[in-house]
KEROVEX-414588 format. One record per residue (C-alpha): x, y, z; chain; residue in three letters. Coordinates in steps of 0.25 Angstrom, whole numbers, plus 2048, in hexadecimal, padded with zeros to 3 digits. Each point is the difference from the previous one (the first is absolute). Layout:
% residues N
 east north  up unit code
    X     Y   Z    A  ala
...
//
This chain:
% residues 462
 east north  up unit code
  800   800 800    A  unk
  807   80E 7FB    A  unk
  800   80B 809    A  unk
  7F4   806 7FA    A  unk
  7F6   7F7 803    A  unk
  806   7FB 80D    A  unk
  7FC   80F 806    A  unk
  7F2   7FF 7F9    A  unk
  7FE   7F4 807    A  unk
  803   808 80D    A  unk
  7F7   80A 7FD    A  unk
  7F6   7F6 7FF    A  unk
  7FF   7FD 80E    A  unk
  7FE   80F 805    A  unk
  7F4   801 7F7    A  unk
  7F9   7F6 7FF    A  unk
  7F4   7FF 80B    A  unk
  7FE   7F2 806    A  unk
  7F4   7F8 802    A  unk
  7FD   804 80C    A  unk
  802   80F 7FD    A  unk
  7F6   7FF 7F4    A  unk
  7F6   7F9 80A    A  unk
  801   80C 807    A  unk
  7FF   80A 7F9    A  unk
  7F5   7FA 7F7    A  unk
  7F7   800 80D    A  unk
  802   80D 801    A  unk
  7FD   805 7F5    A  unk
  7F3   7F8 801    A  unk
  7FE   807 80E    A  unk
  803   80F 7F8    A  unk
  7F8   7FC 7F4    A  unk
  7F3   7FC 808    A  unk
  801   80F 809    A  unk
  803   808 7F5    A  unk
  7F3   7F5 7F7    A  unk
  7F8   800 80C    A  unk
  7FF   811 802    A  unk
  7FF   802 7F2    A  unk
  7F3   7F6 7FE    A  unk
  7FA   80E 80B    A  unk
  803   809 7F6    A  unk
  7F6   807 7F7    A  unk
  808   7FE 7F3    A  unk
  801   7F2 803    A  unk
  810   7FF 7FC    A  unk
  807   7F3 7FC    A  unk
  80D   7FC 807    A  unk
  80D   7FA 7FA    A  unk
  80D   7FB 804    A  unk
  80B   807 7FA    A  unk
  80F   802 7FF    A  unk
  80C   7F7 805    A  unk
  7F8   7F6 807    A  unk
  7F5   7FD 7F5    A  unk
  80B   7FF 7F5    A  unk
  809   7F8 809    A  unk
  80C   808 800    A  unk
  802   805 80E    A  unk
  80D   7FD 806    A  unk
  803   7F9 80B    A  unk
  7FD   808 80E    A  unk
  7FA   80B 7F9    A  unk
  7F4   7FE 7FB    A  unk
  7F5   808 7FF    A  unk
  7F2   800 7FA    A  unk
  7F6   80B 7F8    A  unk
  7F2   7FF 800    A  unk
  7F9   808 7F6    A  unk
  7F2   804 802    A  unk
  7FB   805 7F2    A  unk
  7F4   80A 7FF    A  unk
  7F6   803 7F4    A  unk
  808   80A 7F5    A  unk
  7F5   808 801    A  unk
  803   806 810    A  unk
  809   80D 800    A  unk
  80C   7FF 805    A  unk
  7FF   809 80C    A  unk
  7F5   7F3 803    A  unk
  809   7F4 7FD    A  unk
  80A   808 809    A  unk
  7F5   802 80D    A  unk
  7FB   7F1 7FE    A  unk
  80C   7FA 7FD    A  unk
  807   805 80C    A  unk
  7F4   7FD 809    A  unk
  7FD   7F2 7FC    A  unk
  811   7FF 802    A  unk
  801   805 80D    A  unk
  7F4   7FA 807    A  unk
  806   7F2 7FB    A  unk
  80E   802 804    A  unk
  7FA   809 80D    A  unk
  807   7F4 80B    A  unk
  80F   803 7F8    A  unk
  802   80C 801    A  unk
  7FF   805 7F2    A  unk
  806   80B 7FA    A  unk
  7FF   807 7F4    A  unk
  809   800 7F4    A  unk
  800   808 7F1    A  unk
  802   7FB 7F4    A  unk
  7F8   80A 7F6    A  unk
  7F5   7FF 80A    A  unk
  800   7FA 80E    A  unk
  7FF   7F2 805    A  unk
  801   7F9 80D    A  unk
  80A   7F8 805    A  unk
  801   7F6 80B    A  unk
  807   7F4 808    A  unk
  7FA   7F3 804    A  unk
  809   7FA 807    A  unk
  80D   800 7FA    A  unk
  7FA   802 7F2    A  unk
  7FD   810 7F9    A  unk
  7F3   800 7F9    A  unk
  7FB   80C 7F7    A  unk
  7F2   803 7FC    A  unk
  800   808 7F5    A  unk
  7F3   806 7F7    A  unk
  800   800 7F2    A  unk
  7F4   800 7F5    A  unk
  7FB   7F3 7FA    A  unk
  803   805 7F1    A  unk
  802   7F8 7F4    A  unk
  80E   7FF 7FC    A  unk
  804   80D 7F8    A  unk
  7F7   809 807    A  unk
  808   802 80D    A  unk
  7FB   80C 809    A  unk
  80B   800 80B    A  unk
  80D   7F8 7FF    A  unk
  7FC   7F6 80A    A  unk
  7F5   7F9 7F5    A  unk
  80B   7FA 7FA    A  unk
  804   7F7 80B    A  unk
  7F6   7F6 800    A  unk
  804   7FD 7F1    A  unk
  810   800 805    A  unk
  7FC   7F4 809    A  unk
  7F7   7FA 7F8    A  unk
  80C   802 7F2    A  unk
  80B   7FA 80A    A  unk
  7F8   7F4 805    A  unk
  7FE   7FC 7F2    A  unk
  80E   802 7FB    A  unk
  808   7FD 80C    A  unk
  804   7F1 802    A  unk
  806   7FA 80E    A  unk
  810   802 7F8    A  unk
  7FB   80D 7FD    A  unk
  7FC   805 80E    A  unk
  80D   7FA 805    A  unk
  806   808 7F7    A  unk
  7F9   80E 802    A  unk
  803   7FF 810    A  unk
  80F   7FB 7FD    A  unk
  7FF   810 7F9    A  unk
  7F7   806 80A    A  unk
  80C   7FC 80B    A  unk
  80B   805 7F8    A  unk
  7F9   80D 7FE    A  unk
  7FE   802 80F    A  unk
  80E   7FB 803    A  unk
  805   80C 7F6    A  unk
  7F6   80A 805    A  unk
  7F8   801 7F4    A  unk
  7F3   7F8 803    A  unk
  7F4   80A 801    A  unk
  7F7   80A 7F8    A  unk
  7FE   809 80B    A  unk
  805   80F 802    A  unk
  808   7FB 80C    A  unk
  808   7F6 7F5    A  unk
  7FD   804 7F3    A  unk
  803   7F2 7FB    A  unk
  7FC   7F2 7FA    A  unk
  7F2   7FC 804    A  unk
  7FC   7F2 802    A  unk
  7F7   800 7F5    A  unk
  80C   805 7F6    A  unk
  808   7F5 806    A  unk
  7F4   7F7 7FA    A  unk
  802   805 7F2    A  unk
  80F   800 800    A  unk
  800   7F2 803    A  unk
  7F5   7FA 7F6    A  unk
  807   80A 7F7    A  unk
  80D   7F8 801    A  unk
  7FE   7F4 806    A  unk
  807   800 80B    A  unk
  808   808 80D    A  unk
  80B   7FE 7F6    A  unk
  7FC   802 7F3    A  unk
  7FB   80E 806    A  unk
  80D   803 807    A  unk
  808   7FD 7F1    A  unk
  7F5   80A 7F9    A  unk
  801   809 80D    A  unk
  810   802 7FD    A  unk
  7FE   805 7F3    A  unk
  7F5   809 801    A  unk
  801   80D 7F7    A  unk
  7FB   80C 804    A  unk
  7F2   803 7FC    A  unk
  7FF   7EF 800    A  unk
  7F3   7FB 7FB    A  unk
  7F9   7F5 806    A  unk
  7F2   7F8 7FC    A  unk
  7FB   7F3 802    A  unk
  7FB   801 7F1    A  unk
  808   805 7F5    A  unk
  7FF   80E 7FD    A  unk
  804   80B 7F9    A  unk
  80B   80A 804    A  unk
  7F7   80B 7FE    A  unk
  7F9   7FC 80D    A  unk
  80D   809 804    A  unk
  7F9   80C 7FC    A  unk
  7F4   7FF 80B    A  unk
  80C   801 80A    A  unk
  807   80A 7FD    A  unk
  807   801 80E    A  unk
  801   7F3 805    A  unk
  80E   7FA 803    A  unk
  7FA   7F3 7FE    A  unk
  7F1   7FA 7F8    A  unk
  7FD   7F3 806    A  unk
  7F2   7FE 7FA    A  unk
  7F4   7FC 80A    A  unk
  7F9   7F3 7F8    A  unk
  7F2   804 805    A  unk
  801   80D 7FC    A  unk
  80C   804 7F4    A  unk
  7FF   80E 801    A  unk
  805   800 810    A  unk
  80E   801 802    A  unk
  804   7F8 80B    A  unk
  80D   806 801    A  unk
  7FB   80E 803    A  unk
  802   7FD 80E    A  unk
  80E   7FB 7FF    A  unk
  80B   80C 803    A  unk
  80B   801 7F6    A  unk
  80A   7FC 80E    A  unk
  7F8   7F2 804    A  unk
  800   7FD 7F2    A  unk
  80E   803 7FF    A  unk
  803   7F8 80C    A  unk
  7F9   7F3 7FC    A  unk
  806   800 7F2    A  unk
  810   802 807    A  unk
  7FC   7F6 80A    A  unk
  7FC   7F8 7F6    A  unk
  80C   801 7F9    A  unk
  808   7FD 80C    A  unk
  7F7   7F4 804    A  unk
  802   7F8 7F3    A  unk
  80F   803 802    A  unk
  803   7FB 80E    A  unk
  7F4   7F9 806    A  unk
  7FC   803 810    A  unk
  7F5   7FF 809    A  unk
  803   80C 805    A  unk
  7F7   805 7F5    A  unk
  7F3   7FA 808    A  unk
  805   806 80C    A  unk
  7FB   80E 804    A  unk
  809   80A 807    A  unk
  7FF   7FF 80E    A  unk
  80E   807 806    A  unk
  7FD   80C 801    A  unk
  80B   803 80B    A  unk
  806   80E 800    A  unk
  80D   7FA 805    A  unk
  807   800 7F4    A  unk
  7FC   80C 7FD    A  unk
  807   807 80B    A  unk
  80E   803 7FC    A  unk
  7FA   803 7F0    A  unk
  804   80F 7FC    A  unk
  7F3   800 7F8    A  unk
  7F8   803 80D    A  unk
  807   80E 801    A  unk
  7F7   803 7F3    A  unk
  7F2   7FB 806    A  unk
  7F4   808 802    A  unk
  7F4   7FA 807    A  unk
  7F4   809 801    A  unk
  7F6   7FA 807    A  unk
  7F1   804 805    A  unk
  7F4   7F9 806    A  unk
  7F2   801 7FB    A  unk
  7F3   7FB 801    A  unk
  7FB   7F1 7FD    A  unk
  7FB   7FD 7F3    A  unk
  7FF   7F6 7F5    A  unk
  80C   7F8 7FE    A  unk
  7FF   804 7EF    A  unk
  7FD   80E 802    A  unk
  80A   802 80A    A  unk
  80C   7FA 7F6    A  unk
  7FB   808 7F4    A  unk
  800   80E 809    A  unk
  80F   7FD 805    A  unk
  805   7FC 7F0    A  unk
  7FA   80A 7FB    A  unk
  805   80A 80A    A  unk
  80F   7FB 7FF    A  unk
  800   803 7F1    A  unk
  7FD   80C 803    A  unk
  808   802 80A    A  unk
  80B   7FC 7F6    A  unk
  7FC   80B 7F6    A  unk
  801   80C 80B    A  unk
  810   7FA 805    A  unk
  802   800 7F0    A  unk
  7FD   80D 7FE    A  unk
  806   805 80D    A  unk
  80D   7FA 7FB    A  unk
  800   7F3 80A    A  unk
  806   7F5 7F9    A  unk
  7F8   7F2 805    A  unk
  807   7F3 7FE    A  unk
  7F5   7F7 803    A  unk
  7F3   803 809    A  unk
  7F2   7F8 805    A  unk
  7F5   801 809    A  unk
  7FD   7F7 80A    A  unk
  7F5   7FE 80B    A  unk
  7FC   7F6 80B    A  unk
  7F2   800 7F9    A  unk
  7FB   805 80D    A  unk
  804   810 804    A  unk
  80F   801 7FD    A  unk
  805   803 7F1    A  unk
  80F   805 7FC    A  unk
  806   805 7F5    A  unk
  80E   7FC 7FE    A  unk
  80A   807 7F8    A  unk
  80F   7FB 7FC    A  unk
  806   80E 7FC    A  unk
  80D   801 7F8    A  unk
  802   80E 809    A  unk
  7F9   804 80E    A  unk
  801   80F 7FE    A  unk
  800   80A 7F5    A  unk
  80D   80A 7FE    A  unk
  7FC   80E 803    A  unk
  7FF   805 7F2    A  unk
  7FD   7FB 7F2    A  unk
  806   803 7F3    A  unk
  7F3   802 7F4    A  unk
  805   7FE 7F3    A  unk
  7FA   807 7F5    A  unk
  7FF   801 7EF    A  unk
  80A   803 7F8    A  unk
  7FF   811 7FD    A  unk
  7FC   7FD 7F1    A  unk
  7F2   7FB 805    A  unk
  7FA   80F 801    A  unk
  7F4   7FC 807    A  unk
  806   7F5 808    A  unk
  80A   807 806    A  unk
  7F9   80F 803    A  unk
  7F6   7F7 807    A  unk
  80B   7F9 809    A  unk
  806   80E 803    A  unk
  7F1   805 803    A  unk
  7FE   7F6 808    A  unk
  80E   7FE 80A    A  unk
  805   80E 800    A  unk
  7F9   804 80C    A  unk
  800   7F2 809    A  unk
  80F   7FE 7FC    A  unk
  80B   803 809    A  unk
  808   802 7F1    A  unk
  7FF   7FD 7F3    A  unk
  809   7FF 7F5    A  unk
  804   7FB 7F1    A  unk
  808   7F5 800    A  unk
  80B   7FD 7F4    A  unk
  7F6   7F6 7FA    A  unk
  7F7   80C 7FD    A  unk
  7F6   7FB 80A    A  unk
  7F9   807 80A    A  unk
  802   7FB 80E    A  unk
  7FA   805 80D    A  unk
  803   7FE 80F    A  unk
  7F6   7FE 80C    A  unk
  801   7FC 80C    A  unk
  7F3   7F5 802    A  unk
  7F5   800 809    A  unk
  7FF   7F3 806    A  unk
  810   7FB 805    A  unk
  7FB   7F4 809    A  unk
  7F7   7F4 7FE    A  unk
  7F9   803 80E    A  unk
  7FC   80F 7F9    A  unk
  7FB   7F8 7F2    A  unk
  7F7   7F8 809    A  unk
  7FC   80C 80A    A  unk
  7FB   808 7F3    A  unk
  7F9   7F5 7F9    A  unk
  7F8   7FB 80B    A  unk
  7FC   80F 801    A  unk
  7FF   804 7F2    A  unk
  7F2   805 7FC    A  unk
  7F3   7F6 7FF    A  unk
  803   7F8 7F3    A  unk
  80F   804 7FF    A  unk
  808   7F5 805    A  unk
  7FC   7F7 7F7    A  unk
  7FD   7F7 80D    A  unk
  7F2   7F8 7FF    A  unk
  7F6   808 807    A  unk
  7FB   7F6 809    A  unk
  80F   800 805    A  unk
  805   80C 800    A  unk
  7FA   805 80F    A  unk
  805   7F3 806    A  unk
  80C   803 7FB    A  unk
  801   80F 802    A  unk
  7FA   7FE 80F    A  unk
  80A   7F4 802    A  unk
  80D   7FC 7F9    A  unk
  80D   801 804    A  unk
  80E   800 7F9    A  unk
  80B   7F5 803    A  unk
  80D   803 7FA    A  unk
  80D   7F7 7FD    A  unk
  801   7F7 80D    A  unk
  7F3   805 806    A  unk
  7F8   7F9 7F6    A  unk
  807   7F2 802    A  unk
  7FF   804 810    A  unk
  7EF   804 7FE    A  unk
  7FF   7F2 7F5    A  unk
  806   7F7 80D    A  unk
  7F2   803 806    A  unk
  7F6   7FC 7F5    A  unk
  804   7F3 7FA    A  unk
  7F6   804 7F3    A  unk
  80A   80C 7FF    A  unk
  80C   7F9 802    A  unk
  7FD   7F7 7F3    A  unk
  7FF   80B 7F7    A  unk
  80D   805 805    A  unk
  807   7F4 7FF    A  unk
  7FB   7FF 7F1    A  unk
  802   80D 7FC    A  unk
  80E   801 806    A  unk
  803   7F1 7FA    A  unk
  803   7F9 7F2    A  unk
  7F3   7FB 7F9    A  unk
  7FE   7F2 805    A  unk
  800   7F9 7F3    A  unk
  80D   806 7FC    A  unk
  806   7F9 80C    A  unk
  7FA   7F3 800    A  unk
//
């Protein structure tokens, strides 16, 4: 047996659930499925209930599995309604397991029995085609995947469902912004195997398009940005890959590579080490900044959205303020701490700054540079190049006094998401250099983005 092959068979054993497991988790989801069938038979729309997801197309992994139960409505219900009764007929099933709710492109529900996460999710009971919200596609993604998937097959997809996880690319959520299960399932009918994926994976080109049926390149053109097309076989004018960031797929097409070239079961194992120990004596902590806040609860999906969406911004103000960022990412404990952390390739700013401006030929050019900087220059002056160049001493010198004037900046001029922006103004505090490996010691959620961000990429190390 080569290399190759002996790791599979490793990986087997960590995914695979055992008999007893799948007797466990099938009588739970018999227990959820009856709740959730029992309080929608008292609803006035009369809604029908399906199993769904990893557990209806056998694919869940070994430990982790989790179930989703779709109640489906009439398409004729608005959707402010399907939302109200959804939710309600969701909450009163799951009522004894502390449900929570969860967003997607409109809430659901989400629950444990036991050591097993359920999610109720409502969609519209629509002919195929004649979708009203993203979740009516999901009934025909389990019903496609029990046809086409074969007991090899589903071997297969969860021997790539725990590669993904142990790289850190398994997941469509904000948080991730990775593989979901359900692109797993393609990719493995599409190729036939973890392997075959893995071999395709390597050379992927940018732009790659993927389809279970053969198609035309054209199909390019209805995704003009997308970094990837994997086609979804219910419904060809869906591009799976949308939710895939240009890093996750990058990582899963080098890890790939690096797989096939020196096999290792480290692949299927998640990161856990996420000491600061050997990050102590690194020179790279002296450029760290760690701003970091508290705000109120709320949902898991909005609260990630909110924090990546201000970081960007965030990114775009140090640009413009001349802060050169290495690396950066948000990070939360989900709960009401979140940071932003920062790998600077300078802390401070000199004191003044040199503008360079159009060559003297370009009349207007350079009578509006002159306009502009003759009166906020200490001096200005034509160099021997026949430029225009002027000298001002700048604004904001120190990280602390970017941060202090952004979070006061007028409403809407920070860029910060406004559900953020008065946590974070109220309150955030700055860690610089050996501070921030001092405040991440007491917030372990912290501490693993430090580590990461201060640390080679995993799958270049392997």
């Amino acid at each position: 047996m080569n290399e190759l092959n002996k790791v599979i068979k490793e990986a087997l054993k960590l995914v695979e659930p055992s008999k007893e497991e799948i007797d466990h988790v099938k009588a739970l989801a018999s227990k959820a499925f009856e709740k959730v069938s029992k309080v929608a038979l008292d609803s006035e729309f009369k809604p029908s209930v399906i199993l769904g997801g990893s557990y209806a197309k056998g694919t869940w992994l070994k430990g982790e599995a989790d179930i989703d139960i779709f109640v489906k409505f009439p398409k004729e219900l608005e959707r402010e309604e399907l939302e109200k009764h959804g939710l309600d007929i969701a909450l009163k099933s799951m009522k004894d397991y502390n449900p929570i709710l969860r967003y997607s492109e409109h809430p659901y529900v989400e629950a444990c029995i036991e050591d097993v996460k359920i999610n109720v999710v409502p969609c519209y009971d629509v002919k195929k085609g004649e979708w009203k919200s993203a979740a009516d596609r999901s009934p025909y993604h389990t019903e496609f995947m029990v046809k086409a998937l074969n007991d090899d097959l589903r071997r297969e997809v969860r021997i790539l469902k725990k590669f993904m996880k142990g790289i850190g690319v398994y997941g469509a959520e904000i948080a991730i912004q990775g593989f979901s299960g359900y692109v797993c399932e393609v990719l493995t009918i599409k190729y036939g195997s973890f392997l075959s994926t893995l071999k395709s994976a390597s050379k992927w080109m940018e732009r790659e398009l993927i389809s279970l049926d053969k198609v035309d390149e054209e199909f390019k053109k209805l995704f003009p940005q997308a970094g990837i097309i994997i086609l979804d076989p219910v419904d060809r004018k869906r591009n799976l890959g949308t939710a895939i960031s240009q890093k996750r797929l990058a990582e899963f097409i080098l890890a790939s590579r690096f797989f096939l070239e020196k096999p290792s079961i480290n692949y299927f194992i998640s990161e856990k080490d996420y000491s600061l120990k050997k990050l102590e004596k690194s020179d790279l902590l002296e450029n760290i900044v760690i701003l970091k806040f508290k705000h109120s609860k709320r949902s898991i999906d909005i609260l990630w959205g909110q924090l990546k969406r201000s970081l960007n911004h965030i990114l775009k103000q140090l640009a413009i303020n001349n802060f050169k960022v290495v690396r950066a990412n948000c990070t939360t404990d989900e709960a009401e701490n979140s940071a932003f952390i920062f790998l600077m390739e300078r802390i401070d700013q000199p004191s003044i700054d040199i503008k360079i401006g159009p060559k003297v030929f370009r009349y207007d050019d350079s009578k509006k540079f002159i306009d502009k900087n003759m009166r906020t220059s200490k001096i200005i002056w034509l160099g021997d190049d026949a430029r225009l160049y002027s000298m001002i001493e700048r604004r904001v010198k120190s990280i602390k006094d970017f941060f202090y004037n952004l979070t006061h900046a007028p409403k809407g001029g920070s860029g910060i998401a406004p559900g953020l922006i008065d946590d974070i103004a109220n309150t955030y505090e700055v860690y610089v250099g050996k501070d921030g490996f001092r405040i991440a010691s007491s917030f372990p959620w912290l501490a693993k983005e430090l580590v990461k961000i201060v640390s080679s990429d995993k799958i270049l190390t392997e």
